[in-house]
C-alpha angles and dihedrals in degrees: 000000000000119000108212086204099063138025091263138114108179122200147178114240125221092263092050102261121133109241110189103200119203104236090194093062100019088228126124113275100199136313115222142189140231115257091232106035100253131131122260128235112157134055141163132162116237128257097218106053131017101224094058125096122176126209152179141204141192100289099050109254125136126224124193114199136205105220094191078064119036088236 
């Protein structure tokens, strides 16, 4: 998921992590995983702030992380 507001593409790995990548280095940005140890499936940047991503993961709870913060 790219968000057109910021430098970052965000993205769900094979085993389920979210990896944020930095498109202005090309580097990784962080890799984080879900609170509960699910997998991920779902993701979507908010429309209301840059630095949010929402997720969700198999059990149907939904996350919502700060990406200034890595939380």
């Amino acid at each position: 998921m790219y968000n057109c507001k910021d430098e970052h593409l965000a993205s769900i790995s094979l085993s389920g992590d979210l990896i944020l990548h930095n498109l202005a280095s090309g580097q990784r940005a962080a890799e984080l995983k879900d609170p509960n140890q699910q997998m991920l499936r779902v993701l979507d940047y908010s429309r209301v702030s840059r630095h949010l991503l929402v997720t969700a993961g198999d059990d149907g709870t939904v996350h919502l992380w700060d990406t200034t913060g890595r939380n």
